[in-house]
Backbone as a chain_set.jsonl record, in Angstrom:
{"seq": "XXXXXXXXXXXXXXXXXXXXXXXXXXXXXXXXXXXXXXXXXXXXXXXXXXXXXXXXXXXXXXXXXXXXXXXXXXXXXXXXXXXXXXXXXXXXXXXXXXXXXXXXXXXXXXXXXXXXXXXXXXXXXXXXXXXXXXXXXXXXXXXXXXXXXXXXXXXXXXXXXXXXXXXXXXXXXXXXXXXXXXXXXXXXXXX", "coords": {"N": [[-3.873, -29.257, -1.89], [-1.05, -29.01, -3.268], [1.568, -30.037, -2.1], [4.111, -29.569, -1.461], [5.007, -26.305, 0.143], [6.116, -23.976, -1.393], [5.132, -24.96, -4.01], [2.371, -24.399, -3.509], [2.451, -21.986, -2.619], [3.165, -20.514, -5.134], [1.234, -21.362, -6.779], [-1.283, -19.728, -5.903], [-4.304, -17.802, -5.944], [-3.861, -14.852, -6.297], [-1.15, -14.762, -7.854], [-1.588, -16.406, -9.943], [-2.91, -14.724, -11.496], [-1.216, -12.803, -11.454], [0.737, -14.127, -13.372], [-1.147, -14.389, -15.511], [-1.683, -11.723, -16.269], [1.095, -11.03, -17.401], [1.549, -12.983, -19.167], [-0.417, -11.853, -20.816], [0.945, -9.461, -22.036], [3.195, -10.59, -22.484], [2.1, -11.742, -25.172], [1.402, -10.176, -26.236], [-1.18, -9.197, -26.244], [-4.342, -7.793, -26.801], [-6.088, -7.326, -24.194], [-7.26, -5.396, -22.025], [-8.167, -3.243, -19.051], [-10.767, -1.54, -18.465], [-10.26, 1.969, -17.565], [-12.393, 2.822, -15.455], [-12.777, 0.382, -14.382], [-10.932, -0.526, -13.125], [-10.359, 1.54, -11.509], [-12.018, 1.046, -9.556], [-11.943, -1.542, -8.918], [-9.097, -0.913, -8.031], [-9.923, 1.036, -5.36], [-11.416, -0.237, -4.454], [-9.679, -3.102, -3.016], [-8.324, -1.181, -1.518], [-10.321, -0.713, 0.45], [-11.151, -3.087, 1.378], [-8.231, -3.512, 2.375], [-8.542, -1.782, 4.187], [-10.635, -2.137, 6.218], [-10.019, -5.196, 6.875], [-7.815, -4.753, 8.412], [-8.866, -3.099, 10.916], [-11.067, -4.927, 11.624], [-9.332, -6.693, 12.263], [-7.434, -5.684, 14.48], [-9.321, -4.648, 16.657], [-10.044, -6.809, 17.036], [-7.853, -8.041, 17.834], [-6.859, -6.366, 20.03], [-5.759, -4.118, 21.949], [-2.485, -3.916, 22.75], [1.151, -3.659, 24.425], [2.702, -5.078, 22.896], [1.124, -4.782, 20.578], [0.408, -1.936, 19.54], [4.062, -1.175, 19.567], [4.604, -2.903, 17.288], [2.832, -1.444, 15.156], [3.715, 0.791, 15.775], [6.435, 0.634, 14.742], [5.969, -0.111, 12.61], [4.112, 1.535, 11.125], [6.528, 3.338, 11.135], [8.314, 2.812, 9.624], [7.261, 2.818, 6.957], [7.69, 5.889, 6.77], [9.83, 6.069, 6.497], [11.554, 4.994, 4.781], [9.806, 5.715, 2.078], [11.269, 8.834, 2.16], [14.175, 8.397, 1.895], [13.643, 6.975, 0.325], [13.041, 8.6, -1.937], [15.0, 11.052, -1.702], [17.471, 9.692, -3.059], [16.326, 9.176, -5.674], [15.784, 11.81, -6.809], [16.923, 13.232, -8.308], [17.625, 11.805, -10.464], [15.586, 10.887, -11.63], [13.841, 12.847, -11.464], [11.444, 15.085, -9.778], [8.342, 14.574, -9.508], [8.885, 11.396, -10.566], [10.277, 10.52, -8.447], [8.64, 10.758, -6.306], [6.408, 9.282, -6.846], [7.363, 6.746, -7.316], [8.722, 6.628, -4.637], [6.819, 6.526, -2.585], [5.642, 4.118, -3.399], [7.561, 2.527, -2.713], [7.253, 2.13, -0.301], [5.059, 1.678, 0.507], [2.866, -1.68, 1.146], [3.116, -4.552, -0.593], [0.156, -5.905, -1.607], [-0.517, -8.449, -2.749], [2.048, -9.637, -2.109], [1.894, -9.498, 0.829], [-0.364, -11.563, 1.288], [0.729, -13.788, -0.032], [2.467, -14.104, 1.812], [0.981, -14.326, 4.018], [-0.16, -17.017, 4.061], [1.513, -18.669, 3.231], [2.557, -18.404, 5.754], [0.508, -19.337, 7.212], [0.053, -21.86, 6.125], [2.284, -23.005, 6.936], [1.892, -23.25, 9.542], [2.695, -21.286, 11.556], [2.468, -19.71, 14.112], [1.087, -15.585, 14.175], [0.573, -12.177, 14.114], [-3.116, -11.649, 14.344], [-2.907, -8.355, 14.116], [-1.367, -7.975, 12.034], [-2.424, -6.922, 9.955], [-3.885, -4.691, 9.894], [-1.569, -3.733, 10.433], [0.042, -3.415, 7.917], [-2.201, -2.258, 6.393], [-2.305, 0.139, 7.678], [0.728, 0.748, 6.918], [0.034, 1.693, 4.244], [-0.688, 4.454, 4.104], [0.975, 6.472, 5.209], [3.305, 5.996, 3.62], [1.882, 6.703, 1.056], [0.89, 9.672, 1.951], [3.093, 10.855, 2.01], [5.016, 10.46, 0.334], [3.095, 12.155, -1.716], [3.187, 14.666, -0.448], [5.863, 15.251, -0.562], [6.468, 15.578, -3.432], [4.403, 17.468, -4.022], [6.227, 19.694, -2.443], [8.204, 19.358, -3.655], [7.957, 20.221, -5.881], [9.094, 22.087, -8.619], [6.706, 25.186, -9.127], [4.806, 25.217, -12.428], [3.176, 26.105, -14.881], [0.949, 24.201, -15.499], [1.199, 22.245, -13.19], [0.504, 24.064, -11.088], [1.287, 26.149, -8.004], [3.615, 25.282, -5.44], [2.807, 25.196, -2.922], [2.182, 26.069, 0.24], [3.124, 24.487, 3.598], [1.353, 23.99, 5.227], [-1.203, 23.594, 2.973], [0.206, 21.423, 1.615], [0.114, 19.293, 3.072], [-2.697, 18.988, 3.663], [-3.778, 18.344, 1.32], [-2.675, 15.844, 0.917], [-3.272, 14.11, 2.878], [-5.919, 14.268, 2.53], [-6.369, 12.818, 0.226], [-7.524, 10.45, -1.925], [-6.976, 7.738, -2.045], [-5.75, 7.488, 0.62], [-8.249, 7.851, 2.33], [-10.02, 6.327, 1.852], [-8.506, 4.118, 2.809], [-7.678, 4.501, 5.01], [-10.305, 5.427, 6.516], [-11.912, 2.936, 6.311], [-10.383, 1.5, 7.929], [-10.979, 2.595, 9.874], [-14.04, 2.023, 10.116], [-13.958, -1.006, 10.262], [-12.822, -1.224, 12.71], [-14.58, -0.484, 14.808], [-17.278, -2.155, 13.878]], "CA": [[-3.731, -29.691, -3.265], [-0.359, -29.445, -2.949], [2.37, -30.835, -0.709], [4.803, -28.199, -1.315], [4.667, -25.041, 0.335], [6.676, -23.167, -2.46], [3.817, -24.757, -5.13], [1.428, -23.881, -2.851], [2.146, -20.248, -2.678], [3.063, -20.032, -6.326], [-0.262, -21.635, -7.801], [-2.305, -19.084, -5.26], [-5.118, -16.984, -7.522], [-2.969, -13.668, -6.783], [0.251, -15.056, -8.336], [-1.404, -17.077, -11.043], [-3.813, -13.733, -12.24], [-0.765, -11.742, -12.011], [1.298, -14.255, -14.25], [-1.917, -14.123, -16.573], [-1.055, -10.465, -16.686], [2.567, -10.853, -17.843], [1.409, -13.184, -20.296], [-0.875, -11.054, -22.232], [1.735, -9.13, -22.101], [4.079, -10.685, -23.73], [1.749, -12.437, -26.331], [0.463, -7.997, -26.949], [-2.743, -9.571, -26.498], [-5.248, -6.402, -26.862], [-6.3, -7.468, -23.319], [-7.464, -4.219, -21.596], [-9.222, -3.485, -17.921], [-11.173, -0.548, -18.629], [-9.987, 2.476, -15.9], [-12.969, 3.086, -14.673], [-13.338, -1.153, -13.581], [-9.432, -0.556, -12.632], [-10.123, 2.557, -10.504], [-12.8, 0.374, -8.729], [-10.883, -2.474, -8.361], [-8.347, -0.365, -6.584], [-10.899, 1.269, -4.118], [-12.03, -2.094, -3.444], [-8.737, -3.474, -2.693], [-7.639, -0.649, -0.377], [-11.347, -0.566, 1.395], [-11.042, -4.479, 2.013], [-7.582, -4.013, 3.096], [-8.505, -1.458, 5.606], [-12.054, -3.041, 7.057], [-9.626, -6.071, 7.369], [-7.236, -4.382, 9.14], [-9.489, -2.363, 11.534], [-11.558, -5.827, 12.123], [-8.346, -7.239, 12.963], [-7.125, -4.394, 15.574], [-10.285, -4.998, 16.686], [-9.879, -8.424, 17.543], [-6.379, -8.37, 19.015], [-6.542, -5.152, 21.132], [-4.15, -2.676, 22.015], [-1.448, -4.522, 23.47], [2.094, -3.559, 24.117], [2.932, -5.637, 21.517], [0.246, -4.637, 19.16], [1.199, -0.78, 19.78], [4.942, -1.325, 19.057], [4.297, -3.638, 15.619], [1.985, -1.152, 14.216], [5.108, 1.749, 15.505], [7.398, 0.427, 14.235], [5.524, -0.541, 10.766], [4.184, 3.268, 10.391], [8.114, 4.473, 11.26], [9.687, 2.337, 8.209], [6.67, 3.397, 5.827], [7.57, 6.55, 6.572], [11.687, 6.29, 6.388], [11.6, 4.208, 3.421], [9.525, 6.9, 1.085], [11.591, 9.96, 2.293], [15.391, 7.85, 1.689], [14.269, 6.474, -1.703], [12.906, 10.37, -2.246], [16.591, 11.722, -1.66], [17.728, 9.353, -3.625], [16.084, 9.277, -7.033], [15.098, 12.606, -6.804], [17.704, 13.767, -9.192], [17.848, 10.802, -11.24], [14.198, 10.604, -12.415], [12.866, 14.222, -10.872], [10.261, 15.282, -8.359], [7.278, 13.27, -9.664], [8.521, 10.095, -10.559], [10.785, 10.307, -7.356], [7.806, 10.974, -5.2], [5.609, 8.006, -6.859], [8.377, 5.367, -6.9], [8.86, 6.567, -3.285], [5.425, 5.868, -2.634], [5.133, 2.798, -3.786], [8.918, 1.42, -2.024], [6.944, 2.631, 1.4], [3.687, 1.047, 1.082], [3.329, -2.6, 1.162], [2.31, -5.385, -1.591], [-1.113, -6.739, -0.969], [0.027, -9.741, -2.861], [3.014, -10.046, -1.39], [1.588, -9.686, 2.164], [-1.654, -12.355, 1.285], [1.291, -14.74, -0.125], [3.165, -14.127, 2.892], [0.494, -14.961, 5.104], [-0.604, -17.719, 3.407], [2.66, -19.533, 3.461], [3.012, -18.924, 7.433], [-0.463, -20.143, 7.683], [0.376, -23.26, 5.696], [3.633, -23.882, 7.922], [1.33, -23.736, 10.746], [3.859, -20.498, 12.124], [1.248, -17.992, 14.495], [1.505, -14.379, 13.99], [-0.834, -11.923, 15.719], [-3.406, -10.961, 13.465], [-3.012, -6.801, 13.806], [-0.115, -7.418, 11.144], [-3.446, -6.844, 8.98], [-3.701, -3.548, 10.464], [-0.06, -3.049, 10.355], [-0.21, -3.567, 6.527], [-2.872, -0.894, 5.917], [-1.29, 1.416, 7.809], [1.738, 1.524, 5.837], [-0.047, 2.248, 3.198], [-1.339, 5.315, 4.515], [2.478, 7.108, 5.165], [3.756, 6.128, 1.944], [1.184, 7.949, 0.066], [1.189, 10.736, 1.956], [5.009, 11.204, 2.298], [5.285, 10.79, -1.563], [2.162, 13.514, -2.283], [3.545, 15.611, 0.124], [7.337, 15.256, -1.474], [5.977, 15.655, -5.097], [4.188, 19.132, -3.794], [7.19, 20.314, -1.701], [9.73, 19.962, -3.945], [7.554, 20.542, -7.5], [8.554, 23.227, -9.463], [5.82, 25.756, -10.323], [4.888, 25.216, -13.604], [1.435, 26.572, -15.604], [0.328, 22.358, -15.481], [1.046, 22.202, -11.786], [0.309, 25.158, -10.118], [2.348, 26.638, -6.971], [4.492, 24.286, -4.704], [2.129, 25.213, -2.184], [2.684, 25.733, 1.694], [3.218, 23.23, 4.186], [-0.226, 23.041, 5.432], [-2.035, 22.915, 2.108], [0.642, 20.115, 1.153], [-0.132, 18.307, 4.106], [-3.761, 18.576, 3.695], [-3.983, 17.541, 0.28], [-2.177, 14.588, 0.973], [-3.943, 13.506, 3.769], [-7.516, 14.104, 1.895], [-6.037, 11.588, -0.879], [-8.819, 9.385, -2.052], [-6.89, 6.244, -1.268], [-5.521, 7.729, 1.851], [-9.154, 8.949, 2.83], [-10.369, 5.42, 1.753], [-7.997, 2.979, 3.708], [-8.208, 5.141, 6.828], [-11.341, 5.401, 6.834], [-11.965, 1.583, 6.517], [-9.614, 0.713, 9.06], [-11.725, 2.378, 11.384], [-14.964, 1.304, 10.375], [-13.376, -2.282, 10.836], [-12.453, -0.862, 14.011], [-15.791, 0.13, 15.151], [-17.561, -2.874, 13.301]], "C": [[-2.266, -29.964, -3.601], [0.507, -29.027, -2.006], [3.397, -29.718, -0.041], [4.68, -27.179, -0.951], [4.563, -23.824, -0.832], [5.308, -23.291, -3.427], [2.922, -24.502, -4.85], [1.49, -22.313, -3.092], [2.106, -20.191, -4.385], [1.644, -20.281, -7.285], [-1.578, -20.94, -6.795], [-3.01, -17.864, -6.142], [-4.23, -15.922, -7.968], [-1.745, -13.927, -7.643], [-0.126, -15.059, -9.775], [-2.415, -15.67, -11.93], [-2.506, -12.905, -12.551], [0.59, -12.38, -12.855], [0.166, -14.433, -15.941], [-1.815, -12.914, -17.569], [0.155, -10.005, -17.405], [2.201, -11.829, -19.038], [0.591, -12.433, -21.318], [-0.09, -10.239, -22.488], [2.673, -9.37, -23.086], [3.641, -11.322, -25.395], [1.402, -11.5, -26.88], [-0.596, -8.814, -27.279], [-3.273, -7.807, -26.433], [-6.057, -6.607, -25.286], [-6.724, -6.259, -22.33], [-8.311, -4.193, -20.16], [-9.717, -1.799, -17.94], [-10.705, 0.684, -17.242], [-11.381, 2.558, -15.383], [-12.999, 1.693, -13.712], [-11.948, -0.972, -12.813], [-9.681, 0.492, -11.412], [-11.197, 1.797, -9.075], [-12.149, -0.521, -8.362], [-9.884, -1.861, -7.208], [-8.911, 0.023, -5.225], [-11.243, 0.559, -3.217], [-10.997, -2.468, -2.495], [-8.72, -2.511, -1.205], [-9.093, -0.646, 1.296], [-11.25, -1.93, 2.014], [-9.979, -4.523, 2.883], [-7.838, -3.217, 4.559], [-9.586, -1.777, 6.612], [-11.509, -4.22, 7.817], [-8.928, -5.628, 8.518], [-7.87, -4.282, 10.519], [-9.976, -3.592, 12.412], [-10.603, -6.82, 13.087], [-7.573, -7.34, 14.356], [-7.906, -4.508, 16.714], [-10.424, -6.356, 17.392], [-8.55, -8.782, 18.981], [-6.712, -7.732, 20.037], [-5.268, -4.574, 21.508], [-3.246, -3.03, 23.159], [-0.189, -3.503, 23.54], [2.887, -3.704, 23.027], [2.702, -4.999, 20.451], [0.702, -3.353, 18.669], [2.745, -0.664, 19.174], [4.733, -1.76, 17.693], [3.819, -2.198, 14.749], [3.124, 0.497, 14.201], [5.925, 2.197, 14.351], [7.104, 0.404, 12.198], [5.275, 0.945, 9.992], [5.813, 3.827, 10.127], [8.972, 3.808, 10.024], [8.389, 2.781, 7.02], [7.279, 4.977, 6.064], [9.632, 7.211, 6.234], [11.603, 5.589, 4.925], [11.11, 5.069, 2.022], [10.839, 8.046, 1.291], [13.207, 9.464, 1.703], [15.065, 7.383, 0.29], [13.812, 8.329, -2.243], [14.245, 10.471, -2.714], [17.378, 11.137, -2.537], [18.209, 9.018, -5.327], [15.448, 10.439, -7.387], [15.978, 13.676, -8.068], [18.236, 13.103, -10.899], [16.369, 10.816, -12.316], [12.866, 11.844, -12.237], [12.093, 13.667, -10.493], [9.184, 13.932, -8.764], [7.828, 11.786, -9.723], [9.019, 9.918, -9.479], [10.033, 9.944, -6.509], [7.065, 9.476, -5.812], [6.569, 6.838, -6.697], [8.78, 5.382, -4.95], [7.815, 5.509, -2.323], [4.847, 4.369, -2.793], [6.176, 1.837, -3.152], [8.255, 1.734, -0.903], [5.801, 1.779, 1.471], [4.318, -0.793, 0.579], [2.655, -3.309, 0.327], [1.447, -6.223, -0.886], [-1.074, -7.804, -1.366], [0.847, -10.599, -2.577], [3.083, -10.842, 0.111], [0.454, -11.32, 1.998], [-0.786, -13.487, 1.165], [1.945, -14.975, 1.063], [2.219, -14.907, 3.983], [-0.194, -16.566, 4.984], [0.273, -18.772, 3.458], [2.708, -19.591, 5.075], [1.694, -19.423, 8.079], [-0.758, -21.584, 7.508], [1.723, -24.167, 6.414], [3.271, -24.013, 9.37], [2.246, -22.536, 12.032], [2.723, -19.512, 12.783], [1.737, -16.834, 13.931], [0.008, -13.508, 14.085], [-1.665, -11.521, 14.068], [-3.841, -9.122, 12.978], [-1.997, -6.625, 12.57], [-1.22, -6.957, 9.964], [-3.488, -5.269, 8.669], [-2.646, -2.594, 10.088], [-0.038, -2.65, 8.829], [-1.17, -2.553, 6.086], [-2.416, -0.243, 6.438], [-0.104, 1.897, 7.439], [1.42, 2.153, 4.625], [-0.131, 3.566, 3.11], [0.053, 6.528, 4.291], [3.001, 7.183, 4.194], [2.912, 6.711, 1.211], [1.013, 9.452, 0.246], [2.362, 11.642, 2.291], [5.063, 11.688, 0.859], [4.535, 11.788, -1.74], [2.737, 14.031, -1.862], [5.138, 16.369, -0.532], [7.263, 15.979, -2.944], [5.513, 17.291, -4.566], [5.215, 20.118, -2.872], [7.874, 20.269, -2.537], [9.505, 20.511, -5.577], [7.88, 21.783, -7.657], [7.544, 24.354, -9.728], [6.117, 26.033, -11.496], [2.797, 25.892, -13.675], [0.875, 25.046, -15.624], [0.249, 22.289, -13.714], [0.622, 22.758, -10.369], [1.407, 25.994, -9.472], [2.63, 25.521, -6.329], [3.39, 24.114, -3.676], [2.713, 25.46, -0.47], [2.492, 24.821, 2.236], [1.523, 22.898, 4.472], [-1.205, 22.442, 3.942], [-1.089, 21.357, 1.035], [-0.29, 19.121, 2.163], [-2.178, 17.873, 4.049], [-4.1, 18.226, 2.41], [-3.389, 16.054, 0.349], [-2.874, 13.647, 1.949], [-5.854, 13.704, 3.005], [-7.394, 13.307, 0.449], [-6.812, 10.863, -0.982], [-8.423, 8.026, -1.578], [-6.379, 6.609, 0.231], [-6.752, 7.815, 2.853], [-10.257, 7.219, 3.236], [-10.02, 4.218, 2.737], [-8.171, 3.333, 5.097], [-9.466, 5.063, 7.091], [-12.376, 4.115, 7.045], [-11.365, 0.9, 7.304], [-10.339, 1.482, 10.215], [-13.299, 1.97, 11.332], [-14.829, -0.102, 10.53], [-13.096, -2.183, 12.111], [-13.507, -0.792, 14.963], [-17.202, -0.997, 15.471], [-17.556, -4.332, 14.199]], "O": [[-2.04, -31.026, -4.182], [0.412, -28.047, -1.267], [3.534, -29.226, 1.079], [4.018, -26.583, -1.801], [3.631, -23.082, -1.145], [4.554, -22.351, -3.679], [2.167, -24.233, -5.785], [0.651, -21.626, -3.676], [1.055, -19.837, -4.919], [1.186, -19.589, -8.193], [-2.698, -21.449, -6.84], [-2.372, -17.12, -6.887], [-3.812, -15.737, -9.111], [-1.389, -12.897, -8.216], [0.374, -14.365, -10.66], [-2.528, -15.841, -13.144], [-2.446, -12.322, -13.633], [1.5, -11.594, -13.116], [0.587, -14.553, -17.092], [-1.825, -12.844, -18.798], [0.284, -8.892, -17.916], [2.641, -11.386, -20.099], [0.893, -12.402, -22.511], [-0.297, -9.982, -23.674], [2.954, -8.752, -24.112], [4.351, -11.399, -26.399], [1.021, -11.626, -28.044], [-0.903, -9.109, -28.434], [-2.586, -6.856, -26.061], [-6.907, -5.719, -25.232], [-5.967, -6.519, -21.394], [-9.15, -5.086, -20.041], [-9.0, -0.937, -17.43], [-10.804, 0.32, -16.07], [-11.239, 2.025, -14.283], [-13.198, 1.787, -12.501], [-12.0, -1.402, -11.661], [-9.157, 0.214, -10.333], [-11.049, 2.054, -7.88], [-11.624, -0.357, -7.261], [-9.824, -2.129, -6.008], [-8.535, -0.477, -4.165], [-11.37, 0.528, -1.993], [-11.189, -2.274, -1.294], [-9.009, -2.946, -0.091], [-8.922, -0.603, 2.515], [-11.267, -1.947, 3.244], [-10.084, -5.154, 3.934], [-7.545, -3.648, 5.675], [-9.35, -1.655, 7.814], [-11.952, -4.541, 8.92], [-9.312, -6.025, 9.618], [-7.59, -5.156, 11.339], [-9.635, -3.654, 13.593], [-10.867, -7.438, 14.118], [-7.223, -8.29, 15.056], [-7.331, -4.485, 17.803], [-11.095, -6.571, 18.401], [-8.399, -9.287, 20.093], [-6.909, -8.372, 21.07], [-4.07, -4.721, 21.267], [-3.274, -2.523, 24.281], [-0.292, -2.504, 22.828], [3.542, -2.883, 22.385], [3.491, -4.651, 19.573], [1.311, -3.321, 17.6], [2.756, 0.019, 18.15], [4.683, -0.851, 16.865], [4.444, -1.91, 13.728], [3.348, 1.177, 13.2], [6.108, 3.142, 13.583], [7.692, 0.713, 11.162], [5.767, 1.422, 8.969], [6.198, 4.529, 9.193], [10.048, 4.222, 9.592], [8.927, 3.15, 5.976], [7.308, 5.387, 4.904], [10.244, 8.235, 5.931], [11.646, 6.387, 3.989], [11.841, 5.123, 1.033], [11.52, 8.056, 0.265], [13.592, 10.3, 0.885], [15.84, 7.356, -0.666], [14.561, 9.011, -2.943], [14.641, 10.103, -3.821], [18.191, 11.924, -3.02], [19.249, 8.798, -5.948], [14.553, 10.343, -8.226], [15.521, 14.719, -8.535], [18.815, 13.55, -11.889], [16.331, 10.756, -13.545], [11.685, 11.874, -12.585], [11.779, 12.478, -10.542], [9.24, 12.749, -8.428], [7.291, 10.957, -8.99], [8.41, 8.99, -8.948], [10.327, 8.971, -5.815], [7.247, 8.502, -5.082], [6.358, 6.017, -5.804], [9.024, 4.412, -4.232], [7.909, 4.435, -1.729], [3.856, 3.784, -2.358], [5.936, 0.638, -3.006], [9.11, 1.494, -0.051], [5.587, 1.158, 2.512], [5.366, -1.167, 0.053], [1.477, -2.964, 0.233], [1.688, -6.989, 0.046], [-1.557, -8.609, -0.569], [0.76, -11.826, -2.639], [3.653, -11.846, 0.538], [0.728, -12.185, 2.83], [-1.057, -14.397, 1.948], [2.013, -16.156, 1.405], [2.59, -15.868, 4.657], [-0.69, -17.107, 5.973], [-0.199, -19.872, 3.744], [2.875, -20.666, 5.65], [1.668, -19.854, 9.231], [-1.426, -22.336, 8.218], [2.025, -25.36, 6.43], [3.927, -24.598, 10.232], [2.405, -22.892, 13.2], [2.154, -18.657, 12.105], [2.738, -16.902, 13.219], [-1.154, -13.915, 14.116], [-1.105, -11.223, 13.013], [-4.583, -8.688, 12.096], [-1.746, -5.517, 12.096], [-0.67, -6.589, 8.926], [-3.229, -4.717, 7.6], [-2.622, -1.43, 9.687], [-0.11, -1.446, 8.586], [-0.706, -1.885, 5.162], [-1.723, 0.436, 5.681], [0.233, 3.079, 7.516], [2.149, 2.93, 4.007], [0.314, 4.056, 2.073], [0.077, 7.312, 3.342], [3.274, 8.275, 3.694], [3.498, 7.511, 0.483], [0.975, 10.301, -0.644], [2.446, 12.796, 2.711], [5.128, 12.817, 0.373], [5.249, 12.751, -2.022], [3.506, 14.417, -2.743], [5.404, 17.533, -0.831], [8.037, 16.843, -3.356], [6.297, 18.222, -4.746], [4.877, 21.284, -2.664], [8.571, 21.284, -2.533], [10.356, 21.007, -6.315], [7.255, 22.669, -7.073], [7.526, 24.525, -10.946], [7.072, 26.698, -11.897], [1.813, 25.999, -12.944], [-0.264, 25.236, -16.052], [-0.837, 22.293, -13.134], [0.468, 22.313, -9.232], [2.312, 26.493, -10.14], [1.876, 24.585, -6.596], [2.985, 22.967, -3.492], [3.756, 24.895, -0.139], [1.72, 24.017, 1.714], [0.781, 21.988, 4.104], [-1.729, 21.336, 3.81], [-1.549, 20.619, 0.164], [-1.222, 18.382, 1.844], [-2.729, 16.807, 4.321], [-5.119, 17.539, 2.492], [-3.898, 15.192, -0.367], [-2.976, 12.446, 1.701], [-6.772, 12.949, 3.324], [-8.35, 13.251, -0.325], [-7.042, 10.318, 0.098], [-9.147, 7.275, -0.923], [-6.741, 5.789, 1.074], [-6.511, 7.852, 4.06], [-10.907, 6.951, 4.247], [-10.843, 3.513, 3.321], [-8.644, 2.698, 6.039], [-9.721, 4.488, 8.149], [-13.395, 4.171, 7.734], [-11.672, -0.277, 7.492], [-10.303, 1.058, 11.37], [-13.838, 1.612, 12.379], [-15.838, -0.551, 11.074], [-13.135, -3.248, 12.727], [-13.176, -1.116, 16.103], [-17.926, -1.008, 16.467], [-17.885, -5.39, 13.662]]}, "num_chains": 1, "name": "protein.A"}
C-alpha cells in the first residue's frame, strides 16, 4: 500500500491503535478498557507471544547459532533489570525501581512486530527463533524485578516480610505472566 518502508511501518495496526490511544488521551475522551478485558488482553498477548515463540524454536532447531541468540538475549534481559535496579533504586524506591526495571529488561511486542515487519519488507532474513528469543526475555525481566522488589522491600503491615531467597525466587517464578509465557513457549515447542 505503501512504497515507503518508514510509512509502511508507521501506518501498521500496532502503531496506528497505539496513536488512537494517545489521542483519547489528549482529547480526555472518557475512553476506558475495562481491567478485566485489559487483564485478558494481556494474557493473550503474552500466551501468543510464547506459542509463537516455542512454534518457532520448533521450527529452527537447536543450532549453535540458535543456542547462542537465545544466550545471549536471556543474559541482557537479565543485566539490564538488575543495572537499571541499582540505579533508580534510590531515586524512585524499591517498587517502582523493581517495575521500571522490569519493564527496561523485557522487550516491546510492538516494537519487536514493527521491527520484524520492516526487515521483512526490506526483504533482510533473520532466523525465526528471534521469536523465541523475544519471549524469553520476557521471562528474566519479570522475574529479576519481582525478585528485586521482594529482596530489597521493606517490611511493612501492606507488604508483609522481605521474605527468603527461596520463597522470593519462587514467587517470582510462579508469576502469572511468567507461568503463562513459559508455559506457551513450550507448548509451541511441543505443538
Amino acid at each position: 500500500m505503501f512504497d515507503s518502508p518508514l510509512l509502511s511501518n508507521l501506518m501498521s495496526p500496532p502503531i496506528l491503535f497505539f496513536l488512537l490511544g494517545l489521542v483519547a488521551v489528549l482529547i480526555r475522551s472518557d475512553l476506558e478498557i475495562p481491567g478485566p478485558v485489559a487483564r485478558f488482553l494481556s494474557l493473550y498477548l503474552l500466551m501468543a507471544i510464547g506459542f509463537k515463540g516455542g512454534a518457532e524454536l520448533a521450527h529452527s532447531g537447536l543450532s549453535q547459532e540458535v543456542l547462542v541468540s537465545l544466550g545471549l538475549a536471556i543474559g541482557a534481559a537479565l543485566v539490564v533489570p538488575l543495572y537499571t535496579f541499582v540505579v533508580l533504586r534510590r531515586r524512585v524506591g524499591v517498587a517502582n525501581a523493581g517495575a521500571i526495571a522490569a519493564t527496561y529488561g523485557s522487550v516491546s511486542a510492538v516494537t519487536f512486530v514493527t521491527a520484524t515487519a520492516f526487515l521483512q519488507a526490506s526483504q533482510v532474513p533473520f532466523g525465526g527463533h528471534m521469536v523465541a528469543a523475544m519471549a524469553l526475555m520476557e521471562s528474566p525481566a519479570i522475574i529479576v524485578g519481582v525478585a528485586l522488589v521482594r529482596a530489597f522491600n521493606k517490611p511493612s503491615e501492606d507488604s508483609g516480610p522481605a521474605g527468603s531467597g527461596a520463597s522470593v525466587l519462587k514467587e517470582a517464578f510462579t508469576n502469572g505472566s511468567v507461568v503463562m509465557i513459559l508455559g506457551s513457549l513450550v507448548v509451541g515447542l511441543l505443538v
